[in-house]
C-alpha positions as CSV (number, residue, x, y, z in Angstrom):
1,X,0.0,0.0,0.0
2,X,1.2,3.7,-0.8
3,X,1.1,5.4,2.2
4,X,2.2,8.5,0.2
5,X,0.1,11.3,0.9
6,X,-0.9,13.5,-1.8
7,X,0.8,17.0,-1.9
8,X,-1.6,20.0,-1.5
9,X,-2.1,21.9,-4.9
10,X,-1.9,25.7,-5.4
11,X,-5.8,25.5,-5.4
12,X,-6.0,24.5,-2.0
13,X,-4.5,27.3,-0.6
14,X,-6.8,30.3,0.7
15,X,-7.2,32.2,-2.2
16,X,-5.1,35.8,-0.5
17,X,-6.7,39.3,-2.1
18,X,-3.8,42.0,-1.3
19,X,-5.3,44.0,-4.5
20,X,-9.0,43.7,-3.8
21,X,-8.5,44.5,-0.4
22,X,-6.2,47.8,-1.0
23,X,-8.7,48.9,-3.7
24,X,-11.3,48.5,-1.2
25,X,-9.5,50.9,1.8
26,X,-8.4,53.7,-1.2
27,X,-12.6,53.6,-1.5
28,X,-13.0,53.9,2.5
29,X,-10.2,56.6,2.6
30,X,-12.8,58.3,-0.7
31,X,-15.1,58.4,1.8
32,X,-13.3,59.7,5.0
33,X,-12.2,62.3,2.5
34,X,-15.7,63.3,1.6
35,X,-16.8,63.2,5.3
36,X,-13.9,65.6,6.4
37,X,-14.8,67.9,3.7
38,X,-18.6,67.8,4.9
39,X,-17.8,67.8,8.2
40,X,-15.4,71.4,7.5
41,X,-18.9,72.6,5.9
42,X,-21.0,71.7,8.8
43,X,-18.9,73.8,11.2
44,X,-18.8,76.9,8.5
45,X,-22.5,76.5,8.9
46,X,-22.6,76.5,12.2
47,X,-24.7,73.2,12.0
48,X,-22.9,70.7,13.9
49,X,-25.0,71.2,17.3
50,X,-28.8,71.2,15.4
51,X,-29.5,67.5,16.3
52,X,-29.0,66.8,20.1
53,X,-29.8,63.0,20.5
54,X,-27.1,60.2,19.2
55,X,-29.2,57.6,17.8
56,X,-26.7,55.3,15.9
57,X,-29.3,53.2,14.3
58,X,-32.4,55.2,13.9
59,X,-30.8,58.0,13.9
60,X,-30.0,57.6,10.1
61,X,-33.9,58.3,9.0
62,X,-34.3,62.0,9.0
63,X,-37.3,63.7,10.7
64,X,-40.1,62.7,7.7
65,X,-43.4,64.5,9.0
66,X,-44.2,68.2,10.5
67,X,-44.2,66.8,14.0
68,X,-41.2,65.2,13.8
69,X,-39.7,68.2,12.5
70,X,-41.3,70.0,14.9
71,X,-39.8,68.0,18.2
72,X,-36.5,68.5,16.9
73,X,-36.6,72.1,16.3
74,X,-37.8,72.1,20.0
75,X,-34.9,69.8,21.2
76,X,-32.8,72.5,19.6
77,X,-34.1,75.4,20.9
78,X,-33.2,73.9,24.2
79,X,-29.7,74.4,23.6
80,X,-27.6,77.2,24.6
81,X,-26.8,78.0,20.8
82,X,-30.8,78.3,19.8
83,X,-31.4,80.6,23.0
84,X,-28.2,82.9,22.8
85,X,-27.8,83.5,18.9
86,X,-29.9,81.8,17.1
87,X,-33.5,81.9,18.7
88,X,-32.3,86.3,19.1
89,X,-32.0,86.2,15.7
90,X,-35.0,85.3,14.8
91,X,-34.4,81.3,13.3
92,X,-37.4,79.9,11.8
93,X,-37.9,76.4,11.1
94,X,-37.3,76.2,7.3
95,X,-33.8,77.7,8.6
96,X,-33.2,74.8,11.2
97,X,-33.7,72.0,8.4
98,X,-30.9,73.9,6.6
99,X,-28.5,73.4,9.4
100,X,-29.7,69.8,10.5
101,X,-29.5,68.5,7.2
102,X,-25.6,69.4,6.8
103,X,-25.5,67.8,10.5
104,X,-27.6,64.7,9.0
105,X,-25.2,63.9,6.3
106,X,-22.3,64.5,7.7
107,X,-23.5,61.4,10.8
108,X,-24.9,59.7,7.9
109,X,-21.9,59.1,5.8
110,X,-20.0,58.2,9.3
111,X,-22.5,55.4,9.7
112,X,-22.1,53.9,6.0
113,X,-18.5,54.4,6.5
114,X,-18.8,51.8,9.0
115,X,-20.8,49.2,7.1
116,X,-19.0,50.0,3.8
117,X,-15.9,48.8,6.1
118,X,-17.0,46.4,8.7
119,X,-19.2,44.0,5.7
120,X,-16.5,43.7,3.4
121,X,-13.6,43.2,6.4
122,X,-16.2,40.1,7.7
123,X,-16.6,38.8,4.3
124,X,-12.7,38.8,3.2
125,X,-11.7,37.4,6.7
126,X,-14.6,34.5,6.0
127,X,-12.8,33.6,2.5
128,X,-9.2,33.9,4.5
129,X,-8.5,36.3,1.7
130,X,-6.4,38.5,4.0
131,X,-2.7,38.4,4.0
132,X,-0.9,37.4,7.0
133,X,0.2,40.1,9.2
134,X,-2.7,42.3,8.0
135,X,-5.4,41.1,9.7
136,X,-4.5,43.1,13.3
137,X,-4.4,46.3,10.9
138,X,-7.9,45.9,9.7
139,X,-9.4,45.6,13.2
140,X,-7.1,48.4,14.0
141,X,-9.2,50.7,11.4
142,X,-11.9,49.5,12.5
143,X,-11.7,50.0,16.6
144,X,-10.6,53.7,15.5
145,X,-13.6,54.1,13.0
146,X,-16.2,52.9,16.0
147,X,-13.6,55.5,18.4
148,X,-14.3,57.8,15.9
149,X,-17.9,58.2,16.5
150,X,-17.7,58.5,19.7
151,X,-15.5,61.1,20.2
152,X,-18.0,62.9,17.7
153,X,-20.4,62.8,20.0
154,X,-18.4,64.0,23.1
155,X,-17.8,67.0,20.9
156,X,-21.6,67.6,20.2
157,X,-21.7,67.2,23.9
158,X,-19.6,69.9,25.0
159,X,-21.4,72.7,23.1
160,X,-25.2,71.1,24.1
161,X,-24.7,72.7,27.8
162,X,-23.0,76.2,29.0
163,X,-21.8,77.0,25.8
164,X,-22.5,78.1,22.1
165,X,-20.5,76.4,20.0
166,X,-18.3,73.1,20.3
167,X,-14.6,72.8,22.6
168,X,-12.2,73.5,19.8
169,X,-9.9,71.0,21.4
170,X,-13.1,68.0,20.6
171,X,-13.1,69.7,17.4
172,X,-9.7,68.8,16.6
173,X,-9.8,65.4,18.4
174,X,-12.0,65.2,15.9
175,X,-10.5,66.1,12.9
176,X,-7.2,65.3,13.5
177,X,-8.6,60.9,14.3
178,X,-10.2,61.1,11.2
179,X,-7.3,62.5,8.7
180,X,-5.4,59.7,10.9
181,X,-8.1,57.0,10.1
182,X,-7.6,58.1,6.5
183,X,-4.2,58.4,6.2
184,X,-4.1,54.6,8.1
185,X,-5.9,53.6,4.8
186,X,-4.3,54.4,2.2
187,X,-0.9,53.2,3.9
188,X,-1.7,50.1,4.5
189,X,-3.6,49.9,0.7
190,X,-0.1,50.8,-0.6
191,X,1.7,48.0,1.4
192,X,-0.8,45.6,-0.1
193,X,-0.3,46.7,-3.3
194,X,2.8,46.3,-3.1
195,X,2.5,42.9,-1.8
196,X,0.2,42.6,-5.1
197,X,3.0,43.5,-7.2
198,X,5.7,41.7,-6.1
199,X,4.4,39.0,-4.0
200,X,6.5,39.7,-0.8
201,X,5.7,41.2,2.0
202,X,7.8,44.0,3.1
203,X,5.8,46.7,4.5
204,X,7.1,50.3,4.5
205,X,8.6,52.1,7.3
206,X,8.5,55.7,8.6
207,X,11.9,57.2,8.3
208,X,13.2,60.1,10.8
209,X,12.4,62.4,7.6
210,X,9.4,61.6,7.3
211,X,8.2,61.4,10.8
212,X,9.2,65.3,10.9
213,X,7.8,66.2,8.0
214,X,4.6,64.6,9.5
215,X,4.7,65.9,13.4
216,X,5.0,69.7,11.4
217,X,2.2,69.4,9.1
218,X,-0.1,67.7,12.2
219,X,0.4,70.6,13.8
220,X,-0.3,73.4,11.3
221,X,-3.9,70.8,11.3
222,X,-4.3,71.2,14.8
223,X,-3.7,75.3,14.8
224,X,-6.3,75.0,11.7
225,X,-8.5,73.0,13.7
226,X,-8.4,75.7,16.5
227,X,-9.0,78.5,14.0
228,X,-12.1,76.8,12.6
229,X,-13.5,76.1,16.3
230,X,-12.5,79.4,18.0
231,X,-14.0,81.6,14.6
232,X,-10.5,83.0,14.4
233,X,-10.4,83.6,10.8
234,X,-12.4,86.3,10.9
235,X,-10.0,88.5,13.6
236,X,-8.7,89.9,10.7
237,X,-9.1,89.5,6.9
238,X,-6.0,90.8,5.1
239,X,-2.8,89.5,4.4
240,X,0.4,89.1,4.8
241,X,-0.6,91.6,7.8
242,X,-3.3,90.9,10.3
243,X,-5.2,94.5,10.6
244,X,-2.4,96.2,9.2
245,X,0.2,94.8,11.5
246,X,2.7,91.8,10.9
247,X,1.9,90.7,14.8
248,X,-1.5,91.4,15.3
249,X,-3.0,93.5,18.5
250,X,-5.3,91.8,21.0
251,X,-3.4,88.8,21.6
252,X,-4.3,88.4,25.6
253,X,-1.4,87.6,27.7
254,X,-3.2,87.9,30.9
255,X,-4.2,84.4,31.6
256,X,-0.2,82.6,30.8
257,X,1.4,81.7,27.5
258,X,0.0,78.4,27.9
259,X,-3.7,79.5,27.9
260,X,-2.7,82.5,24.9
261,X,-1.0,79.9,22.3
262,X,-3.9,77.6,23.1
263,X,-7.4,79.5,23.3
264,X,-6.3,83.4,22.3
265,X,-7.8,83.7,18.5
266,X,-5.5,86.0,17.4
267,X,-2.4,84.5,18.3
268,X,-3.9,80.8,17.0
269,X,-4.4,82.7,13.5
270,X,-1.0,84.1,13.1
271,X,0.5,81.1,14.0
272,X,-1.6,79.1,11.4
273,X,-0.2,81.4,8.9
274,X,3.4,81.6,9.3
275,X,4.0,78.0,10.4
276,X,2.4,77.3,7.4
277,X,6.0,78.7,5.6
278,X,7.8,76.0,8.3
279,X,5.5,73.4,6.3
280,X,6.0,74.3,3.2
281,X,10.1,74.3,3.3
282,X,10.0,70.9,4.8
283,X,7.5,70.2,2.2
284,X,9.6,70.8,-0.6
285,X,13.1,69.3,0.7
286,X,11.2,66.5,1.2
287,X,9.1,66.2,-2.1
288,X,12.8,66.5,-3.9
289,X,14.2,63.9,-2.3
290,X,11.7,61.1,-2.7
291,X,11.4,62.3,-6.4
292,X,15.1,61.0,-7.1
293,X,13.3,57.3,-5.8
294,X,11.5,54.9,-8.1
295,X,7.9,55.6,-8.0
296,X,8.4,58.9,-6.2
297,X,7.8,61.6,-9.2
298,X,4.0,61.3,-8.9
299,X,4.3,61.6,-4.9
300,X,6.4,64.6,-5.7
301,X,4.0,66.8,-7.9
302,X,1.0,65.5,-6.0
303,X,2.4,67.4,-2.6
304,X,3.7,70.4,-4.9
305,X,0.6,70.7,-6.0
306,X,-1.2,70.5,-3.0
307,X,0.6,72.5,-0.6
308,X,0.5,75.1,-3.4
309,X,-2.8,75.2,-3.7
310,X,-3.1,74.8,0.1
311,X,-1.3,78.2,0.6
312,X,-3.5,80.2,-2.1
313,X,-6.9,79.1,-0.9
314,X,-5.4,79.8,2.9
315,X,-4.6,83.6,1.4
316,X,-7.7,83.9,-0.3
317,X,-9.9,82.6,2.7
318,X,-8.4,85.3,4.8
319,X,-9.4,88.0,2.7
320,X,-12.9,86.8,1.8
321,X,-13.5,87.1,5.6
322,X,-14.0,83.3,5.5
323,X,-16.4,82.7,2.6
324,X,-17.8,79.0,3.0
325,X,-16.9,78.1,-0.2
326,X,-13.3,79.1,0.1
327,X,-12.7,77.5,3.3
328,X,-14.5,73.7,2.6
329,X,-11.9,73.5,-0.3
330,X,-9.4,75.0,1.7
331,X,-10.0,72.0,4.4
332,X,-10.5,69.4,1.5
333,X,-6.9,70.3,0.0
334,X,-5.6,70.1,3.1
335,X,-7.4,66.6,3.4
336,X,-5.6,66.2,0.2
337,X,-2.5,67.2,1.4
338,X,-2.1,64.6,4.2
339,X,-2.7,62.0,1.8
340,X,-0.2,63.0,-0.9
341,X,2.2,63.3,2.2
342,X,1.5,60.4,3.3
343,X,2.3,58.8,-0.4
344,X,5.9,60.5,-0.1
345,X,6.1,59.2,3.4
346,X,5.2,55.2,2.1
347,X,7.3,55.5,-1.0
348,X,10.6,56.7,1.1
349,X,9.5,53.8,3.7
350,X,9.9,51.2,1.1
351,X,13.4,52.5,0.4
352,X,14.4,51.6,3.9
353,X,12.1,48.7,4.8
């Protein structure tokens, strides 16, 4: 008797997707993308506080009949918002469905987020389509996708009571988790498809270059962050000057340096502006030297082209006096921005991985 057991064929194997799967995180990063953006436009608006329950199921179905309507505009008009500015000013109900429906989709595209990303995960982890090593990183995304609802809601939180308006430092928890959760995605789509192309697994690696060109632009984010939440964009709308001075006057001392670089509007904008330059020099020494490096040219031009445009809409925001328009593509480029960076970042990474 042969007691030769057959060898396993190639078909036997689980059948590994590294393409399919990084195709499928550029899409979530698309949307992340798009929910930044709307989420910039929801705070121009001043919408983000018109629905005051967090409802993560039925909260997707809009108010469908005059009473409903009607019971949220009253939940509203509980709020400190509604009674200090708003309900003053005279807002009517046709002008609250304005504001709650930017506030609607902006929560709405969250919540498909999350099924466009947890139903696929589930399905590709059921066909043992994921490569090894990758599998931690997708539960990674998603624990920070579920995290990232929830700290949405802490920020609704802090402007439903005492206040008019959200805690810029929520606001920029915020923001800065979901250009993070973005940024996540199309890294670890560019290791697969990389895996994809050359079948082994070598994922990139954040240099010391990189990792400083990174820490600067996060924090010309966060000081944009704290501009859009603290309204200071509209202290002064000319440029380079800020009301005709290079350092602008107000900037309130009074309460420690600590409190002034951190809560003072004034000093918050004119630091957004001229760190912006610190940005931009790194920017470019960087986006030279991954250009030299094989696939780095596109990298290159993408962050030339975005910082670039980055600075012009910045310039032009300013002297609009913050027209909405302006400033949700000036957010969106920067939303672009981190992801070109983020290319240069992977493609110098797989120089030294």
């Amino acid at each position: 008797m042969d007691s030769t057991l057959p060898l396993p064929r190639e078909t036997d194997k689980p059948a590994r997707r590294p393409l399919a799967i990084s195709n499928w995180l550029m899409a979530v990063a698309a949307m992340v993308f798009l929910m930044v953006v709307v989420g910039g436009i929801t705070r121009l608006t001043e919408s983000g506080l018109s629905i005051t329950e967090w409802k993560p199921v039925t909260g997707a179905i809009p108010p469908l009949t005059q009473s409903e309507w009607q019971h949220a505009f009253e939940l509203y008009q509980r709020t400190p918002e509604y009674l200090e500015i708003n309900g003053p000013a005279g807002m009517t109900l046709a002008q609250f469905k304005f504001i709650f429906f930017w506030e609607w989709l902006h929560r709405l595209i969250g919540r498909l987020i999350g099924v466009v990303f947890a139903v696929p995960l589930v399905w590709f982890a059921a066909k043992r389509a994921i490569p090894q090593g990758y599998g931690w990183k997708l539960v990674g995304l998603l624990v920070l996708g579920g995290l990232q609802g929830v700290l949405g809601w802490y920020m609704v939180m802090s402007g439903l009571v005492d206040r008019t308006d959200v805690s810029h430092f929520r606001l920029s928890a915020h923001l800065l988790l979901a250009l993070t959760i973005m940024a996540a995605c199309v890294w670890v789509a560019l290791d697969l498809r990389q895996l994809a192309k050359t079948g082994a697994s070598r994922p990139a690696r954040l240099n010391g270059s990189s990792v400083i060109v990174l820490a600067a632009l996060f924090i010309q984010l966060l000081f944009g962050a704290w501009v859009a939440g603290l309204n200071a964009g509209q202290v002064a709308n000319d440029w380079p000057t800020m009301q005709g001075r290079l350092y602008p006057e107000g900037v309130d001392w009074s309460r420690g340096a600590l409190h002034a670089f951190t809560n003072d509007p004034f000093l918050i904008h004119f630091i957004h502006r001229w760190w912006a330059w610190v940005v931009v020099v790194l920017l470019i020494i960087f986006a030279r030297r991954i250009r030299q490096l094989e696939g780095g040219r596109a990298a290159s031009i993408a962050i030339h082209s975005a910082f670039g445009t980055q600075v012009l809409l910045g310039i032009f925001t300013v002297l609009s006096g913050v027209a909405i328009w302006l400033a949700a593509l000036h957010q969106a480029v920067g939303a672009g921005l981190v992801i070109a960076t983020v290319w240069g970042a992977h493609v110098l990474g797989r120089k030294t991985a």
